[in-house]
C-alpha positions as CSV (number, residue, x, y, z in Angstrom):
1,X,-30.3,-27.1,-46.1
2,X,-30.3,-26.7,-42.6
3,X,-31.7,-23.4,-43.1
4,X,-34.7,-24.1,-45.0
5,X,-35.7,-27.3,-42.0
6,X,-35.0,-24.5,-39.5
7,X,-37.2,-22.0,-41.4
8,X,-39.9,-25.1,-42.1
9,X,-40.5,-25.8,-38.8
10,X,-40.7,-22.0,-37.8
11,X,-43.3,-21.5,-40.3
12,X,-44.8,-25.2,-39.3
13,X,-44.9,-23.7,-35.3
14,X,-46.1,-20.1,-36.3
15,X,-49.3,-21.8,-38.4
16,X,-50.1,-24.2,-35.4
17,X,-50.4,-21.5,-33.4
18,X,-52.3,-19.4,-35.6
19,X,-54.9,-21.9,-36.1
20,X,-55.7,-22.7,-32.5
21,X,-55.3,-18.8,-31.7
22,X,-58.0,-18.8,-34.0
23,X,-60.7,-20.6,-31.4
24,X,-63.5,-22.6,-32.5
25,X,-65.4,-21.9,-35.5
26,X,-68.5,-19.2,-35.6
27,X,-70.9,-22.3,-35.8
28,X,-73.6,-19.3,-36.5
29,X,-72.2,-18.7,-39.8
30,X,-73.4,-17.6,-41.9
31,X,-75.8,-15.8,-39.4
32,X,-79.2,-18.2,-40.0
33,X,-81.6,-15.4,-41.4
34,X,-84.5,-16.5,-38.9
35,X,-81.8,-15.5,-36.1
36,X,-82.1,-11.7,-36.8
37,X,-84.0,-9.1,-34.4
38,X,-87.1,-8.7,-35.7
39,X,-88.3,-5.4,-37.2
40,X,-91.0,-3.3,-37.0
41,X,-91.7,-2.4,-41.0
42,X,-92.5,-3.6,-44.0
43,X,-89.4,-2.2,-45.5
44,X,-86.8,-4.0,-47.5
45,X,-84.6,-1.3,-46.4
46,X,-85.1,-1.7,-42.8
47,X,-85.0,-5.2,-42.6
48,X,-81.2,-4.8,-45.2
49,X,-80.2,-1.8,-42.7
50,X,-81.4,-4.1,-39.2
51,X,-79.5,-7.4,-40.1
52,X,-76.3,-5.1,-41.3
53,X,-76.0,-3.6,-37.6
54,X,-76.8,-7.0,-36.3
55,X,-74.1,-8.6,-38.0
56,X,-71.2,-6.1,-40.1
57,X,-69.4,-8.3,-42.1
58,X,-73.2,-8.8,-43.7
59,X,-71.9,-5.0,-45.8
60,X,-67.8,-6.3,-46.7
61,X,-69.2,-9.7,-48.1
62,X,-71.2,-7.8,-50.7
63,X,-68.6,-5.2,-51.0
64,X,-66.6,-7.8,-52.4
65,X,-69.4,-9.6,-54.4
66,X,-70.2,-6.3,-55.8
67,X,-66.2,-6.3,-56.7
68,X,-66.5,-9.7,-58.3
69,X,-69.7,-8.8,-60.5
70,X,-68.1,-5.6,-61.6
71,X,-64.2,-7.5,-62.7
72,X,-66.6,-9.7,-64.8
73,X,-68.0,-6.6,-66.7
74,X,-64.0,-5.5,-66.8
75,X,-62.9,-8.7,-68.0
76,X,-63.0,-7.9,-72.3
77,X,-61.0,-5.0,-70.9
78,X,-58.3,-6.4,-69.2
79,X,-58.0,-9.4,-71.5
80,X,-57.1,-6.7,-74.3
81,X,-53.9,-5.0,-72.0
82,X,-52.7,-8.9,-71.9
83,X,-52.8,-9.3,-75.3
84,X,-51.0,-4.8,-76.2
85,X,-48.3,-6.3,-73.2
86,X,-47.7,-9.3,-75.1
87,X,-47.1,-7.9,-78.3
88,X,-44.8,-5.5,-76.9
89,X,-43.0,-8.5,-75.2
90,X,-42.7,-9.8,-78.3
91,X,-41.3,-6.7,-80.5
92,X,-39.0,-6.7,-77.1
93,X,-38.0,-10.6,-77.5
94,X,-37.7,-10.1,-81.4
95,X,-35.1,-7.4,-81.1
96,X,-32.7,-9.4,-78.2
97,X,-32.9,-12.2,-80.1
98,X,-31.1,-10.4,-82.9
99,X,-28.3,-9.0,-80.7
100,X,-28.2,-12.5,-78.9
101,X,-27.5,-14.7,-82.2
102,X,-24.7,-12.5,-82.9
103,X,-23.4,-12.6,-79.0
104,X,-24.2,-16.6,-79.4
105,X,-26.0,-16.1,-76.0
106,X,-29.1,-18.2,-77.0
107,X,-32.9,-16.9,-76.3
108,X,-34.4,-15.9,-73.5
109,X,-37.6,-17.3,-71.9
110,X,-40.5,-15.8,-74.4
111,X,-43.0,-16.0,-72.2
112,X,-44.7,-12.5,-71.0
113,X,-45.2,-12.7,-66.9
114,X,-47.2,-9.7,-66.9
115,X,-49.7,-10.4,-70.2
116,X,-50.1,-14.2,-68.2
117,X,-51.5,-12.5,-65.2
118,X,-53.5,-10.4,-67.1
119,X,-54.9,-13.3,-69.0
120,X,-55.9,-14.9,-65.9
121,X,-57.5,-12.2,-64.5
122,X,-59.0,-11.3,-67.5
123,X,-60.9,-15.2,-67.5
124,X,-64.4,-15.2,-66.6
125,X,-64.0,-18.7,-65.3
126,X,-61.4,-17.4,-62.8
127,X,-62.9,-14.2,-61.5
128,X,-65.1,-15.5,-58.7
129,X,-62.7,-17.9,-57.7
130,X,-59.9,-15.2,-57.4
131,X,-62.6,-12.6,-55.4
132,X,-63.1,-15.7,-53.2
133,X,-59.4,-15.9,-51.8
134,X,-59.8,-12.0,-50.9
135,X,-63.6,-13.4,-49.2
136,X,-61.8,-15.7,-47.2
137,X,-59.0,-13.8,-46.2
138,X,-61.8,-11.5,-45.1
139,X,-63.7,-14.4,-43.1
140,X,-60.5,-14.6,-41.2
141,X,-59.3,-11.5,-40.5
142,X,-63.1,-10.7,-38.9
143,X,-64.2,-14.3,-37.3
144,X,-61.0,-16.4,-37.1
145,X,-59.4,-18.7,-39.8
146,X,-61.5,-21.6,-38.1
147,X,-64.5,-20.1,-38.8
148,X,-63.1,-19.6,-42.7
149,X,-62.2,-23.0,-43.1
150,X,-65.4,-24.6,-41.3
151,X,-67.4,-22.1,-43.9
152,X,-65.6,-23.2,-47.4
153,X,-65.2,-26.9,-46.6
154,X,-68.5,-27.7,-44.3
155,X,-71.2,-25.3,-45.1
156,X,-70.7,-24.5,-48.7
157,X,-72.1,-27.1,-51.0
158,X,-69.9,-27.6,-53.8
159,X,-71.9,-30.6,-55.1
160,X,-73.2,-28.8,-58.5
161,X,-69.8,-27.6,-59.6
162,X,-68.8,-31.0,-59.2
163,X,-71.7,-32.5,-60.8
164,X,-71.5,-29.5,-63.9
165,X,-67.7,-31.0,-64.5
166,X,-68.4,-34.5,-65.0
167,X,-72.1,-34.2,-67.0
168,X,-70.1,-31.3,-69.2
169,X,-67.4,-33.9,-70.0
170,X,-70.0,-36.3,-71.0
171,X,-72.1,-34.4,-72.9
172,X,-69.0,-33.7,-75.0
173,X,-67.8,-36.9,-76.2
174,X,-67.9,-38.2,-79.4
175,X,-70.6,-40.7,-78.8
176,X,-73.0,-38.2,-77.5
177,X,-72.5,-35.6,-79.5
178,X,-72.6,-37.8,-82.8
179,X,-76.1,-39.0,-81.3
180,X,-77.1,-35.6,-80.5
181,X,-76.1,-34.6,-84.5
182,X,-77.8,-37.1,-85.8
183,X,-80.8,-36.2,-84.2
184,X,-81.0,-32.8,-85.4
185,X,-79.8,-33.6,-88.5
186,X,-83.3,-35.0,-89.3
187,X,-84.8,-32.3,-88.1
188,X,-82.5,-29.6,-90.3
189,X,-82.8,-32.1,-93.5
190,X,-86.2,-30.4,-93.4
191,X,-84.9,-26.8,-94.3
192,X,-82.2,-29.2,-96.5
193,X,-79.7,-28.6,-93.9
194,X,-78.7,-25.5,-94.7
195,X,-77.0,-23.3,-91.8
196,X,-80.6,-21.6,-90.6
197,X,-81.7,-24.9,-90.5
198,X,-79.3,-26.2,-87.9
199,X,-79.3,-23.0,-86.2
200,X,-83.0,-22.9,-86.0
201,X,-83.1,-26.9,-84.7
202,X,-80.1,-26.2,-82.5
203,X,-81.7,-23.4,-80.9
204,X,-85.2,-25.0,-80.5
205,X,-84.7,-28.4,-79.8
206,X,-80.9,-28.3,-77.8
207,X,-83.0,-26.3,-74.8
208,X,-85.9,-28.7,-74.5
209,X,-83.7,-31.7,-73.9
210,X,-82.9,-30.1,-70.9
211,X,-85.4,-31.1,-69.0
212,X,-84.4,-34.3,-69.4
213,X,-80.5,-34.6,-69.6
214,X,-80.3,-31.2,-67.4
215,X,-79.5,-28.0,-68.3
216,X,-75.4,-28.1,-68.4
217,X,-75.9,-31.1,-70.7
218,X,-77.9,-29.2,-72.9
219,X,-75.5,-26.4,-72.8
220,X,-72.6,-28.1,-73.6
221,X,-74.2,-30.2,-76.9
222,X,-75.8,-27.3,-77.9
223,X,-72.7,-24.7,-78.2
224,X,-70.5,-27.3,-79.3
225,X,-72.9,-28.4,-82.7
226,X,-73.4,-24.1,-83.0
227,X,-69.7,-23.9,-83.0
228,X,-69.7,-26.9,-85.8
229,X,-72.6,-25.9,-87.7
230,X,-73.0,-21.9,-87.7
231,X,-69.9,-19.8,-85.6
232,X,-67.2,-21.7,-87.8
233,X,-69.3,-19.7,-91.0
234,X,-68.0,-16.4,-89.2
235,X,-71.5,-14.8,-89.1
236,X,-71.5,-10.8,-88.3
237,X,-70.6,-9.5,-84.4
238,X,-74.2,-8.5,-83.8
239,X,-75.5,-12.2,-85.3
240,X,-73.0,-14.0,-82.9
241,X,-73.9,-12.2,-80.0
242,X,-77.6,-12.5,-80.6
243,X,-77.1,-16.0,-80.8
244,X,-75.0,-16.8,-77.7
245,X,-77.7,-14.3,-75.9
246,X,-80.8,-16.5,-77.5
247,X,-79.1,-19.7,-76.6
248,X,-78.5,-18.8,-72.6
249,X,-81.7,-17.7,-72.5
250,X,-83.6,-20.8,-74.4
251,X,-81.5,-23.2,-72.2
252,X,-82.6,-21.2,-69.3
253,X,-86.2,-21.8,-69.5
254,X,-85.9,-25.5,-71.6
255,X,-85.6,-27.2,-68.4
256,X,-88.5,-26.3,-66.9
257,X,-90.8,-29.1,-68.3
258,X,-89.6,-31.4,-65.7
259,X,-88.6,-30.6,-61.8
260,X,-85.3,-32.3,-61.8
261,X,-83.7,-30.8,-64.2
262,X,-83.1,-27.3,-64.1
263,X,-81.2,-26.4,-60.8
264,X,-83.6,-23.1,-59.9
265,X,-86.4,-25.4,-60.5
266,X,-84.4,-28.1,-58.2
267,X,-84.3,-25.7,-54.8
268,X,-88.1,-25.4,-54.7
269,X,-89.8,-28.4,-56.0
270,X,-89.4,-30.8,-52.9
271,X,-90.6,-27.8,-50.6
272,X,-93.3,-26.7,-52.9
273,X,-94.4,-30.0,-53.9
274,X,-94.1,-29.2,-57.7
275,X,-94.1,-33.0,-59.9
276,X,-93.4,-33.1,-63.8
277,X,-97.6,-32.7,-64.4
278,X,-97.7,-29.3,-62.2
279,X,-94.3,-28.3,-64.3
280,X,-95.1,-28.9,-67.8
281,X,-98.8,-27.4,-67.1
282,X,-97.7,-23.9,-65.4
283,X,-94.2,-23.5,-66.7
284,X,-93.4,-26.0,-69.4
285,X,-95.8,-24.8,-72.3
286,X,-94.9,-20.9,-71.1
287,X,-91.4,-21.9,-72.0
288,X,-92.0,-23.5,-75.1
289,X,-94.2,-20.7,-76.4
290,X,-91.4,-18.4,-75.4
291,X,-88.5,-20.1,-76.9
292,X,-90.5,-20.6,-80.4
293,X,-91.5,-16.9,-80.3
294,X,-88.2,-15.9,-79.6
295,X,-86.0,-17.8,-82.5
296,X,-88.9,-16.6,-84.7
297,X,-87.9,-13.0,-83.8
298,X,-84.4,-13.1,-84.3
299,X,-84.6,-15.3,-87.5
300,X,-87.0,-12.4,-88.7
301,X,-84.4,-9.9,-87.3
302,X,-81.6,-11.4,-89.3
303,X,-83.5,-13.2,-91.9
304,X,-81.1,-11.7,-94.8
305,X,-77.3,-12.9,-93.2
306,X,-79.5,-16.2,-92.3
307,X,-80.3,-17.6,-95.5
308,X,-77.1,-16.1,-97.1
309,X,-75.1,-18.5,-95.1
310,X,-73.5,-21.5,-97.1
311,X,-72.7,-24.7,-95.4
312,X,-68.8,-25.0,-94.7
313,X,-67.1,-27.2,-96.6
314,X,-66.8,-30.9,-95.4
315,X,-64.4,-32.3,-92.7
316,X,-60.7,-32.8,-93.9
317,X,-60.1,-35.1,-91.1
318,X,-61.9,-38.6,-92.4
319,X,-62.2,-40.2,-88.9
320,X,-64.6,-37.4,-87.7
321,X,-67.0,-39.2,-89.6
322,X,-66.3,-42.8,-89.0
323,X,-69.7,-44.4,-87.0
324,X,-69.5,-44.9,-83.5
325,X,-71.1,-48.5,-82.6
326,X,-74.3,-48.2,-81.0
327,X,-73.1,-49.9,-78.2
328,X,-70.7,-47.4,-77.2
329,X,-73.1,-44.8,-78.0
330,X,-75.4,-46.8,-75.5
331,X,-73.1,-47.3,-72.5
332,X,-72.0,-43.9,-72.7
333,X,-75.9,-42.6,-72.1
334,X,-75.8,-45.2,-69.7
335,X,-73.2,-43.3,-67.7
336,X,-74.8,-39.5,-68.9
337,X,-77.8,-41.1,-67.6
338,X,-76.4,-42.6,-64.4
339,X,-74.6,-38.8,-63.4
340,X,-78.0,-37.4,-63.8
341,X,-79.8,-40.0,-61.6
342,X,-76.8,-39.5,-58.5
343,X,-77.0,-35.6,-59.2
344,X,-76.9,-35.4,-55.8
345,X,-74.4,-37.4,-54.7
346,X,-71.1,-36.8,-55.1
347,X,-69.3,-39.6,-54.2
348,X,-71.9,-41.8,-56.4
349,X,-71.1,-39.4,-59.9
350,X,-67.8,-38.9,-59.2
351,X,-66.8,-42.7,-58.9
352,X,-69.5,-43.4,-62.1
353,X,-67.1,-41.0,-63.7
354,X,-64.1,-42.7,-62.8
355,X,-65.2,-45.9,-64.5
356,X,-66.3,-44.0,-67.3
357,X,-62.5,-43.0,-67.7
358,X,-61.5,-46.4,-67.8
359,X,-64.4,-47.3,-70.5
360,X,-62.9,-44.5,-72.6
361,X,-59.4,-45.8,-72.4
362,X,-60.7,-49.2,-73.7
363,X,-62.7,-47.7,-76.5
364,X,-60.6,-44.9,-76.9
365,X,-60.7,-45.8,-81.0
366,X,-64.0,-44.5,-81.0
367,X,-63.2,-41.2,-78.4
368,X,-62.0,-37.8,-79.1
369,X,-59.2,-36.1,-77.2
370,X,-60.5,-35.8,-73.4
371,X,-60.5,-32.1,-72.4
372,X,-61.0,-31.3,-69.0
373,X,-59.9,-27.6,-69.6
374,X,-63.1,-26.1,-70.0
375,X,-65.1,-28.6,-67.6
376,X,-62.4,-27.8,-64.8
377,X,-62.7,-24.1,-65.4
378,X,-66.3,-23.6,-65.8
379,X,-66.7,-25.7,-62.3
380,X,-64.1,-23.0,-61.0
381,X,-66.1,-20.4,-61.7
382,X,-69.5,-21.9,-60.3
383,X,-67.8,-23.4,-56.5
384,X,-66.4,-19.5,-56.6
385,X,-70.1,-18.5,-57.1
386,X,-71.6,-20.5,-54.3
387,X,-68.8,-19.3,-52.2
388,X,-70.1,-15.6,-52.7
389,X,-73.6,-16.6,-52.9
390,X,-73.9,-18.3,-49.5
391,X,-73.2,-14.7,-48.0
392,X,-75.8,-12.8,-49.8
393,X,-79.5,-13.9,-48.3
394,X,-79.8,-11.3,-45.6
395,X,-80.3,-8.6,-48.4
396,X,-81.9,-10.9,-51.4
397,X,-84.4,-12.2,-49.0
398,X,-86.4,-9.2,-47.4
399,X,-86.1,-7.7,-50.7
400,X,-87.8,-10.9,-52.6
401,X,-90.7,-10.7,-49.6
402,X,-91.4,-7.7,-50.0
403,X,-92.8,-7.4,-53.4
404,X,-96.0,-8.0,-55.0
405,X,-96.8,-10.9,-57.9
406,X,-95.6,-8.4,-61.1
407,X,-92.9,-6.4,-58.9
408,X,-91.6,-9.8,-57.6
409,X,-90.8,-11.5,-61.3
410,X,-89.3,-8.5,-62.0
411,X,-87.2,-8.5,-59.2
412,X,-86.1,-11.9,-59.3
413,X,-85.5,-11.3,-63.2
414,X,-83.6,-8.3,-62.0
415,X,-82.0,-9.9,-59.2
416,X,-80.5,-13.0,-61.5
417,X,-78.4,-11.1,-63.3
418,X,-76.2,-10.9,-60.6
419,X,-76.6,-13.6,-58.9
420,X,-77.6,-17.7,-59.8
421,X,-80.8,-18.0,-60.0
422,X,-81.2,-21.2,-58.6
423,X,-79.9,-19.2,-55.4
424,X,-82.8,-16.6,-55.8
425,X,-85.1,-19.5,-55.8
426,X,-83.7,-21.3,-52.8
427,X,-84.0,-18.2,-50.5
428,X,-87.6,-17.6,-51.8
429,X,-88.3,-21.1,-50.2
430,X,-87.3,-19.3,-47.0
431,X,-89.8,-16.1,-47.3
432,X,-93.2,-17.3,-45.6
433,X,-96.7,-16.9,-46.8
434,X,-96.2,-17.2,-50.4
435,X,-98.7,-17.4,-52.5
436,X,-99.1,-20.2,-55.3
437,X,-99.1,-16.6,-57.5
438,X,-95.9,-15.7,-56.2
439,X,-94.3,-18.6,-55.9
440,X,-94.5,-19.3,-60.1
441,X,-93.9,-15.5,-60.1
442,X,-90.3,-15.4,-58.3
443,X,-89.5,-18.9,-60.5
444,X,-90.5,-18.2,-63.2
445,X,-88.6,-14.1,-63.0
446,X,-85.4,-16.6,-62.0
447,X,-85.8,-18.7,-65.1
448,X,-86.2,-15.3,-67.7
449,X,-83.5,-13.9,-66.6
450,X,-81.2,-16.7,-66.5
451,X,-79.5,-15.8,-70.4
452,X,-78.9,-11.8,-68.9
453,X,-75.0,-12.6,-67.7
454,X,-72.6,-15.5,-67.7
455,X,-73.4,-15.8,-63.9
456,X,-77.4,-16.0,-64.0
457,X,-77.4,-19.7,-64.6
458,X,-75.2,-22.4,-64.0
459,X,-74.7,-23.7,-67.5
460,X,-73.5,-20.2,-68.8
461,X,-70.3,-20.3,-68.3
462,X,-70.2,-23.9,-70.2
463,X,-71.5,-22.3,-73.4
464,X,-69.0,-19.1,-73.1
465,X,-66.2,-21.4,-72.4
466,X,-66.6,-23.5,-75.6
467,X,-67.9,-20.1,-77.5
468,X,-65.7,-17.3,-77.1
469,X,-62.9,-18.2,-79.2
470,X,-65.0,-17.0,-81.8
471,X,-64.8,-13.8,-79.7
472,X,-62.1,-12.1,-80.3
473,X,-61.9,-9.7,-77.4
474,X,-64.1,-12.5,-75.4
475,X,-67.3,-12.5,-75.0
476,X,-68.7,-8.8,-73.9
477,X,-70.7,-8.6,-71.3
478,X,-72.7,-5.8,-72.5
479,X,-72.7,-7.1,-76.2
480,X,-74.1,-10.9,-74.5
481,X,-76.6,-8.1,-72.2
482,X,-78.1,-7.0,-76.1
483,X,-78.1,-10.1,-77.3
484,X,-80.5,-12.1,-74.6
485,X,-82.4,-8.7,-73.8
486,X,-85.0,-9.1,-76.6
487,X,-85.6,-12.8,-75.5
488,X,-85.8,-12.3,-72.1
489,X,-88.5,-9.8,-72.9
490,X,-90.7,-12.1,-75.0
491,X,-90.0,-15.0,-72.0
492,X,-91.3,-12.6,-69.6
493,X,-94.5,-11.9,-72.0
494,X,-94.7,-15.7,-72.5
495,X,-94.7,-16.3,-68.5
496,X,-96.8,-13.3,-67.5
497,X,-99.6,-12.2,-70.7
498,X,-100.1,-15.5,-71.8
């Protein structure tokens, strides 16, 4: 015992001393990207090659974004050695079990070490967050672990991760989501609620609300009623992954009817002076035109396996379907509503939330199972994202201002695969001289390719989390690359021909 104070007041010393060997935080960090030399060309290149010799550790932060992008792609992979290590831990487990009921030894822990790591690291949700440790450790090993803390808990804004949690575990309560059903259950009686119905109403209507109870909201109700209503059928691989790709993209451009609801649409509407009539009159009827052309195609596409389907059989469980009282229906949009209004506030949404959990408790008759799993991982994976993403502007800006109207919604298209695209949008805001032309363009390029990868919008990783257990390897990332490509393509004709 004396050992271990001994050694904890060693380590206690040894940590002070590291921390104020560390000095005073790089208050200049991230570098400010108005603070670079200026140079002499036009060049996106020049500009990228400039502000890398101005400032190294520009080049080993996107190393290890570029790192964190490429695990994701590796993910389906490295889930599937978990699961080959865990089968042979179990053969292993199944044969010392024999020998150890004869020996009267008892059985050994049946847990796999090795197929839980790789699980882990084989989680979408955990992948940036895991890359961000090694960015960290990085911060501190170049500019001080001052300057590492100072950057995670002062400049990084964690506020929509946070926000994405609590309006996720809203969206999926009973309440809301027996609302929600109700309301597209008119709309599928019209097709006599067969399973093309919903999926059609799902697809079509889930997006637009959007712009009105944000994006994640959206997200989450939608993939949870598909999950009811059409995945729980066991359609074919290529239909389920032409759904999930149609979904991320419809959600991606729903919420542009409004300006406060989609988060790309968020960074630039105070600057730009974009309201709700300038939205729904440049973007909002491009978005609709897109998302209708777009279900069209793939219910053309797979028009056979569509109207094949057969409505699953109904719920064993009787209190699925006992009403909810409209009053509990209406306080809980009273708190969805309430998150929304304080989006921007933290400590406002987080303490709504708190007295939300004690409504629940005392109406907990009328409440499913709270399940913070997937909220808590999903916001995981987006503070991991803005952790990464905060480093990334001395290379996504000079290449955003450098391109014309076409090349620059191709760009930011391109460029949102990769990365948010509410954070393309945010450093366009910084790029001066644009153009009203430009301006839609690099918006509306962030908004089409938001349904391209699980990291191009913030609400992605919501509908994968509730999805992919109807994934068996997980969700690919080439196979959910297929599915959104075709409607990304007609969004972008929708935004730019018509």
């Amino acid at each position: 015992m004396n050992r271990l104070l001994r050694l904890s007041v060693l380590f206690a010393v040894f940590a002070t001393a590291g921390w104020s060997a560390a000095g005073a935080p790089t208050v200049d960090f991230p570098r400010a990207l108005d603070s670079y030399p200026a140079v002499d060309s036009n060049s996106a290149w020049e500009v990228m090659k400039a502000r890398a010799a101005a400032e190294p550790f520009n080049i080993v932060a996107t190393v290890i974004f570029a790192f964190a992008v490429s695990h994701t792609f590796a993910s389906a992979r490295i889930r599937h050695w978990a699961h080959v290590i865990e089968e042979r831990h179990a053969a292993a487990m199944k044969k010392k079990y024999a020998r150890q009921d004869r020996d009267g030894d008892g059985h050994p822990e049946e847990v796999s070490f090795w197929g839980q790591i790789l699980h882990f690291f084989g989680e979408v949700e955990a992948i940036f967050g895991i890359w961000a440790i090694a960015l960290f450790g990085a911060i501190v090993w170049f500019k001080g672990l001052d300057t590492g803390v100072h950057y995670i808990a002062e400049t990084v804004n964690f506020t929509e991760p946070m926000f994405v949690v609590i309006i996720m575990t809203l969206a999926s309560t009973r309440p809301v989501l027996k609302m929600a059903e109700q309301a597209l259950r008119i709309v599928a009686a019209i097709g006599r609620g067969r399973p093309v119905a919903w999926w059609l109403s799902i697809l079509t209507i889930a997006p637009l609300l959007g712009s009105f109870i944000t994006e994640p909201a959206a997200m989450t109700i939608a993939a949870l009623l598909l999950v009811k209503q059409f995945y729980v059928l066991n359609p074919s691989t290529r239909l389920k992954y032409a759904t999930i790709g149609l979904l991320f993209v419809n959600i991606s451009i729903g919420g542009t009817l409004t300006h406060f609801a989609a988060p790309p649409v968020l960074m630039v509407a105070a600057k730009w002076g974009w309201d709700m009539t300038y939205m729904f009159t440049h973007f909002g009827w491009h978005a609709v035109s897109g998302i209708l052309l777009s279900n069209l195609i793939y219910f053309l596409l797979f028009r056979k396996e569509l109207l094949a389907m057969r409505s699953a059989p109904p719920d064993p469980n009787p209190a699925s379907d006992e009403p909810v009282p409209v009053w509990v229906t209406l306080v809980h949009l009273a708190f969805l509503g309430f998150t929304v209004w304080m989006a921007h506030y933290p400590a406002l949404f987080i303490g709504g939330f708190l007295f939300y959990l004690a409504f629940a408790q005392a109406t907990a008759h009328h409440q499913s199972k709270l399940d913070l799993r997937a909220p808590l991982l999903v916001g995981f994976f987006l503070a991991g994202l803005v952790v990464h993403g905060g480093l990334q502007g001395w290379w996504i800006q000079p290449v955003l201002g450098s391109l014309g109207e076409v090349p620059l919604f191709a760009g930011a298209t391109i460029l949102t695969a990769f990365n948010d695209n509410a954070l393309i949008t945010y450093l366009a805001t910084l790029v001066p001289g644009f153009t009203e032309e430009l301006k839609f363009a690099v918006v509306a390029g962030a908004v089409t390719g938001g349904g391209l990868t699980v990291i191009a919008n913030a609400p992605n990783p919501a509908g994968q989390s509730i999805l992919q257990r109807y994934f068996p390897e997980g969700v690919s990332p080439l196979g959910l690359l297929a599915g959104a490509l075709i409607p990304t393509l007609v969004v972008a004709f929708s935004f730019m021909v018509l």
